[in-house]
VEXDREN-576246 format. One line per 4 residues: number of its first residue (from 1); their letters; for each residue x, y, z of C-alpha. Coordinates in Angstrom, 2 decimals. Example, Ala and Ser with C-alpha at 12.3 -4.5 7.8 and 13.67 -1.06 7.14 Angstrom:
<rolums>
1) as) 12.30,-4.50,7.80 ~ 13.67,-1.06,7.14
</rolums>
This chain:
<rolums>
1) xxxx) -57.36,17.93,-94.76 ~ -54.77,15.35,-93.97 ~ -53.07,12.79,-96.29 ~ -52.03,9.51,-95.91
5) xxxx) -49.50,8.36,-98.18 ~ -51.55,6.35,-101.32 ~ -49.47,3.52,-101.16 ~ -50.03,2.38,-97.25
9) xxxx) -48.13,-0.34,-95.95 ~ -44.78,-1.88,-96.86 ~ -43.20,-4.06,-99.49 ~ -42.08,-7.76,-98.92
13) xxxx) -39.09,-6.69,-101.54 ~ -37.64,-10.09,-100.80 ~ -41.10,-11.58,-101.95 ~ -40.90,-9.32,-104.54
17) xxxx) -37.25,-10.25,-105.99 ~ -38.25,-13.80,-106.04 ~ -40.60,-13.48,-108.17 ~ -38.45,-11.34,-110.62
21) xxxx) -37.82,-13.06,-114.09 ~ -37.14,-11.40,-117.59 ~ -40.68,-12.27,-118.29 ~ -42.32,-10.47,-115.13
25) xxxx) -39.94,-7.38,-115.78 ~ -41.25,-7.41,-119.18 ~ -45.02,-7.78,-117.37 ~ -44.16,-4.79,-115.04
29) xxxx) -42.83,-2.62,-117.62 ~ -46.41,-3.29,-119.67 ~ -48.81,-2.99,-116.20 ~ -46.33,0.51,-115.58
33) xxxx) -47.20,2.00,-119.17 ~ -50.90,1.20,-118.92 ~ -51.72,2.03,-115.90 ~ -49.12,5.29,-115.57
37) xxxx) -46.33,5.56,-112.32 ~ -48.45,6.32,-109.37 ~ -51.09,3.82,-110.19 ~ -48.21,1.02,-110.69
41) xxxx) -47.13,1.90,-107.70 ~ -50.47,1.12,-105.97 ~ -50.52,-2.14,-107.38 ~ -47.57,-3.14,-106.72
45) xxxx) -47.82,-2.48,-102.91 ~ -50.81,-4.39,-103.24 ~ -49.36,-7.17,-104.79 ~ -46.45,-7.21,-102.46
49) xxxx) -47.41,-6.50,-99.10 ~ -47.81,-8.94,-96.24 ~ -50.41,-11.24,-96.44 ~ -52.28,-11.55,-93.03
53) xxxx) -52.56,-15.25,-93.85 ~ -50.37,-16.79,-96.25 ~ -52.53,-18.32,-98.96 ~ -50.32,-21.16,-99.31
57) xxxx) -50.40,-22.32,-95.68 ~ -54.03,-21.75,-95.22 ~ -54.20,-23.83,-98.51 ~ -52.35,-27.00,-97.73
61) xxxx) -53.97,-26.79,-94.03 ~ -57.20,-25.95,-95.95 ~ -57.64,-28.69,-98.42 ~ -59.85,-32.60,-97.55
65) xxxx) -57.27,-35.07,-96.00 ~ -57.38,-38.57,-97.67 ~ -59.70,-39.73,-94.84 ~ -62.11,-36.79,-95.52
69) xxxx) -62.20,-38.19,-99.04 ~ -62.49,-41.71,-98.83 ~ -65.59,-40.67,-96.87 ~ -67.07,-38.65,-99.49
73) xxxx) -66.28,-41.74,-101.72 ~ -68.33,-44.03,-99.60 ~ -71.09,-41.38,-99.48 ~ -74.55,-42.07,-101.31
77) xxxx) -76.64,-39.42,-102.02 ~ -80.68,-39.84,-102.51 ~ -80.05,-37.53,-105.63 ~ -77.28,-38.24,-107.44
81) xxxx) -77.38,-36.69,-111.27 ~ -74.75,-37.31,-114.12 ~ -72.60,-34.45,-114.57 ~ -71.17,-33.78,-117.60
85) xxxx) -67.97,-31.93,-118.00 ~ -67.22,-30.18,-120.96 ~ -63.80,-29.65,-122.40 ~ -62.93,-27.91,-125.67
89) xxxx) -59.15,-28.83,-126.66 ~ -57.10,-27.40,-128.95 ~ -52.77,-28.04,-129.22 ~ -53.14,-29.33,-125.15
93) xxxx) -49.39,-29.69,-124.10 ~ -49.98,-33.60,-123.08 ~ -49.01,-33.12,-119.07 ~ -51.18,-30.50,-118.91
97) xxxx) -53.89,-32.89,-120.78 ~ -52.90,-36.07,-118.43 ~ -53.20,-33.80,-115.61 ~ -56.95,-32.30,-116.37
101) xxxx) -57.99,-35.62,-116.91 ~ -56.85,-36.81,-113.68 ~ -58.84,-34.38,-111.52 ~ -61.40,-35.94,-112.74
105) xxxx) -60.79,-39.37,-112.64 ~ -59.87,-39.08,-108.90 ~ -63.34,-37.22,-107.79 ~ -65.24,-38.50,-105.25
109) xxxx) -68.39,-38.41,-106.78 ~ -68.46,-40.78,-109.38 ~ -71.54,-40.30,-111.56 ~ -69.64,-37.70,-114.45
113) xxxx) -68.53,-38.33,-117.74 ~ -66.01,-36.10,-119.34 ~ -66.73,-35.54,-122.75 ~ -63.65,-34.02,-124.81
117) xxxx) -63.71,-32.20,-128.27 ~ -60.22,-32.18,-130.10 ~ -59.98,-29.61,-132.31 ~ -56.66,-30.30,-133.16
121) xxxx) -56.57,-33.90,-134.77 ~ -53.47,-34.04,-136.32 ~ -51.52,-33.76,-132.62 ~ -50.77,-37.37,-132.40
125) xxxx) -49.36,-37.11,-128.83 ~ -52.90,-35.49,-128.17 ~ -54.74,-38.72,-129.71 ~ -52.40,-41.22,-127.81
129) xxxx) -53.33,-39.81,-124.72 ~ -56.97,-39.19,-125.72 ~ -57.40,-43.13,-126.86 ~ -55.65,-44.07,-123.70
133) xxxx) -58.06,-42.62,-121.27 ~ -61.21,-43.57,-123.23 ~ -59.70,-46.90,-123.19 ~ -59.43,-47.03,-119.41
137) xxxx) -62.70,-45.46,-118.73 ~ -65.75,-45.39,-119.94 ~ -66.53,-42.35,-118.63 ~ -64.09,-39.86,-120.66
141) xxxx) -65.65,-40.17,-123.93 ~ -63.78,-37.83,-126.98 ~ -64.68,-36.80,-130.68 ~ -62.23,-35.28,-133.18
145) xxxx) -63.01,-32.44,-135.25 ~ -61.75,-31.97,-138.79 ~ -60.59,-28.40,-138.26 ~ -60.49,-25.57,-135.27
149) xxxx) -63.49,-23.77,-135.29 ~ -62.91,-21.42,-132.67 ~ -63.03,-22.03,-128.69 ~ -67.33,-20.99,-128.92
153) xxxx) -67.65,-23.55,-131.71 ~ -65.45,-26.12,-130.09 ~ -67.39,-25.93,-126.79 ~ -71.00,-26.10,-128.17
157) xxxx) -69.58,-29.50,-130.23 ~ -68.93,-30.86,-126.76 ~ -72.13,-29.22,-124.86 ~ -73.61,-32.08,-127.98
161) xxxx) -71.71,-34.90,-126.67 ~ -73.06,-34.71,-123.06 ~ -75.57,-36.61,-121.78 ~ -75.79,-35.67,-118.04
165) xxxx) -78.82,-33.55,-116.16 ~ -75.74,-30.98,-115.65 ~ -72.80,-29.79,-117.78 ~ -70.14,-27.92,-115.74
169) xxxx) -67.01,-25.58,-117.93 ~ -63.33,-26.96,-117.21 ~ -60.38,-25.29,-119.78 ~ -58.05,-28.12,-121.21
173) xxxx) -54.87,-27.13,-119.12 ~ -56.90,-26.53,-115.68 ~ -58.05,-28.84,-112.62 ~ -60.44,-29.62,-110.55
177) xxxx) -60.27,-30.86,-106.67 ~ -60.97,-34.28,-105.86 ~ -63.94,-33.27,-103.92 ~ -65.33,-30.21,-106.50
181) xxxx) -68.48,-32.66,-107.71 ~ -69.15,-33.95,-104.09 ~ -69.56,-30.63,-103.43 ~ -71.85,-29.52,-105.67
185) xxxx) -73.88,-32.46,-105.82 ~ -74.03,-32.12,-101.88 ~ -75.58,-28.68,-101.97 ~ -78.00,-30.33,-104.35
189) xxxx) -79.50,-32.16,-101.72 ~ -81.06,-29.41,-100.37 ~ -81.67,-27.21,-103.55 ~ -83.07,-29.79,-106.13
193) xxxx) -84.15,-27.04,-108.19 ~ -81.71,-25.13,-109.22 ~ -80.62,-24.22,-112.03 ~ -77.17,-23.60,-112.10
197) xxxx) -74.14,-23.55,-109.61 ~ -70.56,-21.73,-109.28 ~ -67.95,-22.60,-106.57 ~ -64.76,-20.37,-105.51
201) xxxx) -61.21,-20.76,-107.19 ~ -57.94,-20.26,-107.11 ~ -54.82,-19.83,-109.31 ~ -51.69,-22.06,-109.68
205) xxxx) -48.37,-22.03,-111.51 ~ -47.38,-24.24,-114.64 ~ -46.12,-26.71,-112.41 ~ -48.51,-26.67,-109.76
209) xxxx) -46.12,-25.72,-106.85 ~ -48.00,-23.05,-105.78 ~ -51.49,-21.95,-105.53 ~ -51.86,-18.42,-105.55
213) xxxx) -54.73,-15.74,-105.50 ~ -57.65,-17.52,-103.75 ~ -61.25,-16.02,-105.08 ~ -63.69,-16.67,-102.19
217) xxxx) -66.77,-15.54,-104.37 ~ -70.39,-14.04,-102.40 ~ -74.07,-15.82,-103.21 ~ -75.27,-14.73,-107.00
221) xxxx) -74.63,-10.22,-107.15 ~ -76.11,-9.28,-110.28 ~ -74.03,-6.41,-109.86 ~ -70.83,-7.32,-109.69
225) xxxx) -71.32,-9.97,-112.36 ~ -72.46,-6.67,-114.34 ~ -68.96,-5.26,-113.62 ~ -67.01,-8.35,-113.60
229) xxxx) -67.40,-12.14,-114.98 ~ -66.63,-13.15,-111.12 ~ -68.61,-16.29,-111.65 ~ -66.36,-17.85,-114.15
233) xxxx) -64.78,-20.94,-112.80 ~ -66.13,-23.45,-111.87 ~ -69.74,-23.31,-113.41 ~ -72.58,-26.45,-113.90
237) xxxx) -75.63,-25.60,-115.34 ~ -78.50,-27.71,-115.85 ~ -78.51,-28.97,-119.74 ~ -82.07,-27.49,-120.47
241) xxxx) -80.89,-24.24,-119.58 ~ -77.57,-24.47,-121.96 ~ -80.31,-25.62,-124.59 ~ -82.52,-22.88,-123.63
245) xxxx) -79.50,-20.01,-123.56 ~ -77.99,-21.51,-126.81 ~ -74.96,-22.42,-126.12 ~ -71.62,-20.29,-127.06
249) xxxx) -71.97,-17.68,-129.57 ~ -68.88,-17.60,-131.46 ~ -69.32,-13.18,-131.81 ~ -68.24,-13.32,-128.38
253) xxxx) -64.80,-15.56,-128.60 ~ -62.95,-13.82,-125.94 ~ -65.81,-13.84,-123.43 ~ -67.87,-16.11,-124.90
257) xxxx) -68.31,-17.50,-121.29 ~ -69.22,-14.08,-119.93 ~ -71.73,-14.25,-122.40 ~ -73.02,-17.45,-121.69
261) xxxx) -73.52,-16.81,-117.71 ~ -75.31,-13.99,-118.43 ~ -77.41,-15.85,-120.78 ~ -78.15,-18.58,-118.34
265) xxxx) -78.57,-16.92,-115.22 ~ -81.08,-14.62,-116.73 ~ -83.10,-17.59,-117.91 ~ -82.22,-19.54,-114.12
269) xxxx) -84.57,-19.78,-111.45 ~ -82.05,-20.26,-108.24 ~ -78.68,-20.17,-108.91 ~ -76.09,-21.52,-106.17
273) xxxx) -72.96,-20.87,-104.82 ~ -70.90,-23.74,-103.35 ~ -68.43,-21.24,-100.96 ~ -65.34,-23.73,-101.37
277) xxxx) -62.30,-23.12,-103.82 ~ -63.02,-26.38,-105.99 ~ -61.61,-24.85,-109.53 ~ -57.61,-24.43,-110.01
281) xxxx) -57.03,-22.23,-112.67 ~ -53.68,-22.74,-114.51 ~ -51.63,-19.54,-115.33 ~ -48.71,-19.38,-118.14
285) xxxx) -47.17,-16.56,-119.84 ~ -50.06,-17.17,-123.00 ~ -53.04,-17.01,-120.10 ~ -55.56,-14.57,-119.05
289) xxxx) -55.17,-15.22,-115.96 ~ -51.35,-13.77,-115.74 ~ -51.19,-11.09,-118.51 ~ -54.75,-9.63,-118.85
293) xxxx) -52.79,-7.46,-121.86 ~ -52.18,-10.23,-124.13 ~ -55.64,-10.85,-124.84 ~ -57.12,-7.04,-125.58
297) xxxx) -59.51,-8.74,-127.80 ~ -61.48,-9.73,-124.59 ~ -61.81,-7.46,-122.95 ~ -63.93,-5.72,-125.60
301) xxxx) -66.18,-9.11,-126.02 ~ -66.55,-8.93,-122.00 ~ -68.33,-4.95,-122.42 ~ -70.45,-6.26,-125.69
305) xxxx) -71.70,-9.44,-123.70 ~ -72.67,-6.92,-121.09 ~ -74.14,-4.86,-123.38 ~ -75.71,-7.41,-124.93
309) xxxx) -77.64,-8.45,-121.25 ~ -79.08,-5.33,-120.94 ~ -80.50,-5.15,-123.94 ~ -82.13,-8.77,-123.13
313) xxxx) -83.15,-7.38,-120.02 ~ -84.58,-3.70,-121.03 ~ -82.06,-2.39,-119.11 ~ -80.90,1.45,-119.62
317) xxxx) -77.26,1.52,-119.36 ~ -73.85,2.84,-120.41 ~ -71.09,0.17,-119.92 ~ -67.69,1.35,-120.43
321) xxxx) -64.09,0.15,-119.37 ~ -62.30,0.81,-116.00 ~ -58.44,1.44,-115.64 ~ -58.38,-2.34,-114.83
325) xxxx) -58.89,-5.00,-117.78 ~ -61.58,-7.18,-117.16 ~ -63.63,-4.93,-115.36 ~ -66.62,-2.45,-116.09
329) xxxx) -68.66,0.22,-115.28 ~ -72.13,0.52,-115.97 ~ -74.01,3.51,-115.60 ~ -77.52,3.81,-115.09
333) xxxx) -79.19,7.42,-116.82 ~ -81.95,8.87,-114.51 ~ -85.70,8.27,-115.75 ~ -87.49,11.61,-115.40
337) xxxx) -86.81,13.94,-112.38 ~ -88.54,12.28,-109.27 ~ -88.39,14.15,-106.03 ~ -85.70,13.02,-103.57
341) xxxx) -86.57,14.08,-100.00 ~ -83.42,14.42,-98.07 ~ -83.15,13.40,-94.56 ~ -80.93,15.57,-91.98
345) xxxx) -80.99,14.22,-87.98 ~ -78.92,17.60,-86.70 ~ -78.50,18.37,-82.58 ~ -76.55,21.66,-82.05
349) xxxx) -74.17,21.38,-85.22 ~ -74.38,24.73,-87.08 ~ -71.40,24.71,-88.74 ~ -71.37,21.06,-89.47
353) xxxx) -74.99,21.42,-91.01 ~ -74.15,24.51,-92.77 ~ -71.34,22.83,-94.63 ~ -73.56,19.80,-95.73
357) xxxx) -76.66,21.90,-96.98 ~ -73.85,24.01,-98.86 ~ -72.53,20.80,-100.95 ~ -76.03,19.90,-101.32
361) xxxx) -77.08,23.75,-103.07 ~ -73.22,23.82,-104.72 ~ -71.57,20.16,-105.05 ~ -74.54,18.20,-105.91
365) xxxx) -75.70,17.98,-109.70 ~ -79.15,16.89,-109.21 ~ -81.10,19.51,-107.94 ~ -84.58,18.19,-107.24
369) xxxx) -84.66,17.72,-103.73 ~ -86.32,18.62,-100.63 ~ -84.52,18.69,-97.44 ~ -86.05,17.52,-94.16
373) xxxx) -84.04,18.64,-91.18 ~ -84.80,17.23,-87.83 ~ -84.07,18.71,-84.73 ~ -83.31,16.94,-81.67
377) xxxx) -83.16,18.65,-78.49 ~ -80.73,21.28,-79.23 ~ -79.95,23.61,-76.60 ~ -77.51,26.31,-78.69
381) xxxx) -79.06,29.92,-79.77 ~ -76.70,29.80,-82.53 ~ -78.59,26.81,-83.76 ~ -81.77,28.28,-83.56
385) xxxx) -80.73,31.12,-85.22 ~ -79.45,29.17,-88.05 ~ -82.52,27.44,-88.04 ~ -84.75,31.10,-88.64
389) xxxx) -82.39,31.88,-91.50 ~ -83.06,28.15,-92.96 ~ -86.63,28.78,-92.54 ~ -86.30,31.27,-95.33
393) xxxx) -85.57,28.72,-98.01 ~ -88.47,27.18,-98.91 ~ -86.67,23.80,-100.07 ~ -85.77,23.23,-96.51
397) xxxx) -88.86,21.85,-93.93 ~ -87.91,21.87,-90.28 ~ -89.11,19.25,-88.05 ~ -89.38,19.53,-84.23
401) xxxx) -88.20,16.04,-82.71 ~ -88.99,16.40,-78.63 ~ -88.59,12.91,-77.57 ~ -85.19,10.98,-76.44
405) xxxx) -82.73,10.67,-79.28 ~ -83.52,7.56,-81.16 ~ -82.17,7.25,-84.61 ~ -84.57,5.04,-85.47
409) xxxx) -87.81,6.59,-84.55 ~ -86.18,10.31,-85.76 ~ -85.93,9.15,-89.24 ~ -89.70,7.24,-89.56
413) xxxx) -90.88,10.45,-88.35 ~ -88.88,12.51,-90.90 ~ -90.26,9.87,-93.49 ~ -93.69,10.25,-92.94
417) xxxx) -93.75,13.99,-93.64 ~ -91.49,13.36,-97.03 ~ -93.08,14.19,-100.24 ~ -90.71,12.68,-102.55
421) xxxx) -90.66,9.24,-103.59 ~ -87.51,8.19,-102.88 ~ -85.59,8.96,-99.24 ~ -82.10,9.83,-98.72
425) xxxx) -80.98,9.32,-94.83 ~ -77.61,11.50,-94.63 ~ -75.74,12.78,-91.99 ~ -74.82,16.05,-91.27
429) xxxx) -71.37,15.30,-91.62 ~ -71.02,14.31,-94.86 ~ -69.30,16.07,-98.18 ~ -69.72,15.44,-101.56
433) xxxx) -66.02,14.91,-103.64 ~ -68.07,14.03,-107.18 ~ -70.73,16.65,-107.97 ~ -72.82,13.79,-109.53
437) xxxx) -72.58,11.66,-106.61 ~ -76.73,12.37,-106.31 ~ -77.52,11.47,-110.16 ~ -75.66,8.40,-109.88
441) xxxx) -77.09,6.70,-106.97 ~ -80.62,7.95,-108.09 ~ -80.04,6.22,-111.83 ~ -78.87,3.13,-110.11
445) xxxx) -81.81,3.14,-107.42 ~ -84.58,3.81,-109.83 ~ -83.90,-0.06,-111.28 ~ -86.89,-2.20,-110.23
449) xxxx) -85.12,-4.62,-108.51 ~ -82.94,-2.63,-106.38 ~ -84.41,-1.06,-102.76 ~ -81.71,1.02,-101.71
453) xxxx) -78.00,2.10,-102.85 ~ -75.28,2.80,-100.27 ~ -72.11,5.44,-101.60 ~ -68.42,5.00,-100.51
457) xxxx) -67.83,7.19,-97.49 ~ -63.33,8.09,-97.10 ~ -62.56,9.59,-93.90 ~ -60.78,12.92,-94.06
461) xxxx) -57.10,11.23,-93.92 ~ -58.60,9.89,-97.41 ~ -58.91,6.08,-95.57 ~ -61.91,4.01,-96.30
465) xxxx) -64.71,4.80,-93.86 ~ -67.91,2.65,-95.65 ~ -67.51,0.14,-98.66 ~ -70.58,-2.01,-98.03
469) xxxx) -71.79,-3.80,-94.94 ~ -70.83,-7.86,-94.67 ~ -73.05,-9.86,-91.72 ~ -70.48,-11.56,-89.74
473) xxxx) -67.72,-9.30,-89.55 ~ -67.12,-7.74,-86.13 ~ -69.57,-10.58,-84.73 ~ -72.61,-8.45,-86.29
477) xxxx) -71.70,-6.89,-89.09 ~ -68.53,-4.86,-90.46 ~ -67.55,-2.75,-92.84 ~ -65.67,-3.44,-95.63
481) xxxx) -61.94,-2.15,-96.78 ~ -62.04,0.06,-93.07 ~ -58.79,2.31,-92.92 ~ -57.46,1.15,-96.44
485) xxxx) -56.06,4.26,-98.93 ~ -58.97,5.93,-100.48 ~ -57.23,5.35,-103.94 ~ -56.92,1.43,-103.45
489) xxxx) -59.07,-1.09,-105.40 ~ -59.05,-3.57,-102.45 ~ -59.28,-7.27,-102.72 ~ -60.27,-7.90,-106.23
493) xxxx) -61.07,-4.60,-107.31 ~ -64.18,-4.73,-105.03 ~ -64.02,-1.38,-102.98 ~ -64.13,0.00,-106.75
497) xxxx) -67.32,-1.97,-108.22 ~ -70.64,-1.28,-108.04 ~ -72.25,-5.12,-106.38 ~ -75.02,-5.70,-104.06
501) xxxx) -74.52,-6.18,-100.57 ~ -75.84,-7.54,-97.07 ~ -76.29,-3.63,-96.13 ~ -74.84,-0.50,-95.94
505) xxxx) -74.79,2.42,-93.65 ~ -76.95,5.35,-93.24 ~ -74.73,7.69,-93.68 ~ -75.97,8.21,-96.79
509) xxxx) -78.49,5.75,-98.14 ~ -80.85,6.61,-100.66 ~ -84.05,3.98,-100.63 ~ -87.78,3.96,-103.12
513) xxxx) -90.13,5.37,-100.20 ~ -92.95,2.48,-100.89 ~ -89.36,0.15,-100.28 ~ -89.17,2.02,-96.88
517) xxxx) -92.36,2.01,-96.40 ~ -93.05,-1.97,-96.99 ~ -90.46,-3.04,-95.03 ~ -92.09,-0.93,-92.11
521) xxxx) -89.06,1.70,-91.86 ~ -86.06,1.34,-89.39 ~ -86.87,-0.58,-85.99 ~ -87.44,1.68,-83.34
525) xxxx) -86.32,-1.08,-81.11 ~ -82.91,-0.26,-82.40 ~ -82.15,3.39,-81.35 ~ -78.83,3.87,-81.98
529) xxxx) -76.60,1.00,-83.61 ~ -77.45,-1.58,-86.66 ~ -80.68,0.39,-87.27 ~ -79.36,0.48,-91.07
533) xxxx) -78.03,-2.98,-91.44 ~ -81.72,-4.21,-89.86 ~ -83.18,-2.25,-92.27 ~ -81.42,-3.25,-95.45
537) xxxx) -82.12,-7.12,-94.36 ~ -85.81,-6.48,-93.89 ~ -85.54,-5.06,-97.61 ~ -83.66,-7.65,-98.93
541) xxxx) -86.08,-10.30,-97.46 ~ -88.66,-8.25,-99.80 ~ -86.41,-9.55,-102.73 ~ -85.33,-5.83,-103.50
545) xxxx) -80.91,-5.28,-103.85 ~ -79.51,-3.37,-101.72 ~ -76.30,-1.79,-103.74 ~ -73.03,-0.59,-103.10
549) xxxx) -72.14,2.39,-105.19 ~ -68.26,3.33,-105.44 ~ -69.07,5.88,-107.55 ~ -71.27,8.08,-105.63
553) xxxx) -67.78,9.05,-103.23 ~ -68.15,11.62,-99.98 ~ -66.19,12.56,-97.72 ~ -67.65,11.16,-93.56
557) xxxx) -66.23,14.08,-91.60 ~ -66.63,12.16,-88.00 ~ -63.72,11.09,-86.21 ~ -62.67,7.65,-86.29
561) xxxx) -64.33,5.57,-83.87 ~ -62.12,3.30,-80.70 ~ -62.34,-0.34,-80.82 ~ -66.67,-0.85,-80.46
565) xxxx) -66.08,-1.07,-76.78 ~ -69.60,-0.09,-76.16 ~ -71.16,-2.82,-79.07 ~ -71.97,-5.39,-76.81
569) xxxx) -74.67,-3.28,-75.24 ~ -76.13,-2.46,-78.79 ~ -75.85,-5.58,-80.36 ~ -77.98,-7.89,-78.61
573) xxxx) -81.58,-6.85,-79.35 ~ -79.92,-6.80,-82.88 ~ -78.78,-10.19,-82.76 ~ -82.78,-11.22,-81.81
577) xxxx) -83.71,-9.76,-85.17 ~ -80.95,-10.90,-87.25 ~ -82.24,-14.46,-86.80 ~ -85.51,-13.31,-87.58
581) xxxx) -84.48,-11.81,-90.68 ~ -82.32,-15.26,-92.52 ~ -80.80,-13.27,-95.31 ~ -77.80,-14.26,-96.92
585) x) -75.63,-12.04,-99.33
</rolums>
């Protein structure tokens, strides 16, 4: 088996020298002893290698010209609730204060008030500027406390100033963009309801000269917010759900607003997602958001407040730290020992099936299976032969398929003869690198709310084959991290997180067989391409997850596929369906 080299592409050293400092030598020499040589050396490539888009130019081209804003001034909306922004402060240097303020003053929605809680009274320059705005404004509204009681305590003494239908989260030293209320109010329109609302961000330096590290953010993934707090910035929630989620709890300061989102999205009814980057979020040597090390203390809060939600939820689960701070793992046990009926579509392939039912007896942990092979027209005596030694073990059923090959209709028929109440499609050229692979996409898929779980499928050059399926990409639908080293993270750590997805391929998909079964199995209509990804929509428009499991990891023996030169004939009864099926994800 063939190995790329981990690292894949090159350097931009020049980028990279520019960026040197005594400080971010001092960072690399800290990232290098936590995360060990070859690891640092992932990142770094990472970090450093070309950007297919510079951020910076697709920023400033990206952002609302003044005309686009004066509009948005002059806009009235037929719903148009106060928003109330809450800021805890505590030792604000006073640019960085001015400059919050600003952002606010200059939206173009004008129905906020930003209500300000000083924990640091004795900082004169602080109560200048404080006294100033208020002054100027009658919107920015501030209270002094007598002493610091902590950054939960601080914030729940401002949630008590506000006043508005909506509070939204903004830190002391970051900024919002002129149009980040518009926005949200905007999507409002439409969604009147809901409960709560998140928007994408970005990052920017001290002295706001460059914004950096863009996080484009999907619709709500309970998922990923279990193994990340990827909602974070820029958050409004309606007030009667802070009341009903209590606030801050000061046990959590660290991730007390990890916490809090859980807390309020579990008690939400629709919760949005405004797809712009509205939120800038301010990085110095003393943040987060540049040296995840200096705050261990976090870290541990973020895996309690996890904890915490599945208690709340009566969810079974073992949360635990990945190699990169700020991120999680849960793992779901396995209730009981349900049957899984294994699905096999094999034509000819001896050796290739022999290898796959040999991880399955030998590489797979979880042992209560059936396997359902279906043949399809072969036309080999060596499979046939196989096929009378197979017929020996009786864990293996052999079905006769004598029609035209069509994925679709194969696997419904293999379905209907399964016994076991959940379904794994696989192909026969598939091989297991984790032994529990099996165990973990059962525990996962045995949640109520999730329909079907999709593993990570590397190539044998150890490449990225299958990281989840995204609508869109490739005109239809793509999938993610293609061709990238196996041993990568990808863009935010997300070809390494378990999240819920649009779809994900067949290749090995385990799905609850009344799930199948109520979403009327795979379209026949659709013999041989986007079968899977129909399928997963039709579940998701069910309201079951479909999940994306980077722990379950195989190996997809097949040969990488040319440029989809022949999609255009596939795709277009697909396209027919996908605007049947409006799911979003």
């Amino acid at each position: 088996m063939s190995k790329k080299p981990s690292a894949g592409g090159k350097i931009q050293w020049t980028k990279m020298f520019r960026k040197l400092s005594p400080y971010t030598i001092r960072k690399g020499f800290r990232y290098m002893k936590h995360y060990g040589p070859k690891e640092f050396w992932i990142r770094l490539h990472e970090r450093f290698e070309p950007e297919e888009v510079p951020y910076g130019l697709w920023y400033r081209a990206y952002i609302p010209t003044e005309e686009t804003l004066e509009t948005q001034r002059k806009q009235k909306f037929d719903y148009s609730p106060l928003i109330s922004i809450a800021v805890p402060a505590y030792q604000t240097p006073v640019e960085f204060l001015r400059q919050m303020i600003e952002s606010l003053i200059v939206q173009t929605y004008s129905n906020w008030e930003l209500c300000i809680v000083n924990a640091s009274p004795d900082n004169e320059e602080m109560q200048k500027v404080l006294a100033e705005y208020s002054a100027g404004d009658s919107r920015v509204r501030f209270c002094n406390l007598k002493e610091n009681l902590g950054i939960a305590e601080n914030t729940n003494r401002a949630f008590a100033m506000t006043k508005g239908e909506f509070v939204g989260l903004l830190d002391h030293d970051d900024l919002l963009a002129p149009n980040a209320l518009y926005e949200i109010v905007k999507i409002l329109q439409d969604h009147p309801q809901a409960d709560a609302l998140y928007t994408d961000e970005d990052k920017v330096t001290t002295e706001l000269d460059e914004h950096f590290q863009p996080h484009l953010k999907p619709d709500f993934n309970l998922d990923l917010l279990r193994s990340n707090n990827y909602i974070c910035h820029f958050f409004v929630v309606q007030k009667s759900i802070v009341e009903k989620a209590g606030g801050f709890r000061k046990e959590f300061d660290g991730a007390q607003d990890y916490d809090f989102i859980f807390r309020c999205t579990e008690n939400a009814g629709e919760v949005l997602h405004v797809p712009e980057i509205l939120y800038h979020w301010r990085t110095h040597k003393a943040s987060t958001a540049d040296n995840p090390a200096s705050k261990m203390y976090a870290f541990e809060a973020g895996k309690r407040a996890i904890e915490a939600h599945l208690e709340r939820t009566g969810t079974k689960g073992e949360v635990s730290h990945t190699q990169d701070l700020g991120f999680y793992r849960v793992k779901y046990p396995v209730q009981g020992k349900p049957l899984v009926s294994v699905i096999i579509p094999n034509k000819d392939e001896k050796e290739t099936l022999q290898t796959c039912l040999e991880m399955l007896e030998k590489n797979t942990g979880y042992q209560n299976f059936e396997i359902i092979i279906v043949e399809n027209n072969s036309t080999t005596d060596e499979i046939f032969r196989y096929y009378k030694e197979l017929s020996r073990n009786r864990k293996i059923h052999l079905l006769r398929w004598g029609k035209e090959f069509n994925y679709s209709a194969i696997n419904n028929f293999a379905a209907a003869h399964a016994k076991g109440e959940y379904l794994l499609f696989l192909n026969n050229d598939v091989k297991s690198i984790n032994p529990d692979w099996l165990e973990e996409m059962l525990g996962v898929c045995q949640r109520p709310e999730v329909g079907g779980v999709g593993a990570k499928l590397i190539y044998p050059d150890n490449t990225i084959q299958h990281a989840g399926c995204v609508i869109g990409m490739g005109g239809i639908a793509g999938h993610m991290f293609v061709d990238m080293p196996a041993d990568r993270t990808g863009y935010l750590h997300k070809a390494s997180l378990l999240q819920d997805m649009s779809a994900v391929t067949a290749a090995c998909l385990l799905m609850k067989k009344e799930v199948f079964e109520q979403a009327g199995g795979f379209t026949e209509e659709l013999a041989v391409a986007f079968n899977d990804v129909d399928l997963c929509l039709k579940v998701r428009k069910n309201g079951y997850l479909i999940v994306y499991d980077p722990y379950a990891k195989l190996y997809h023996m097949e040969s990488r596929p040319e440029e989809l030169r022949t999609a255009r004939r596939k795709c277009a009864v697909f396209r027919r369906r996908l605007n049947i099926c409006d799911v979003t994800g």
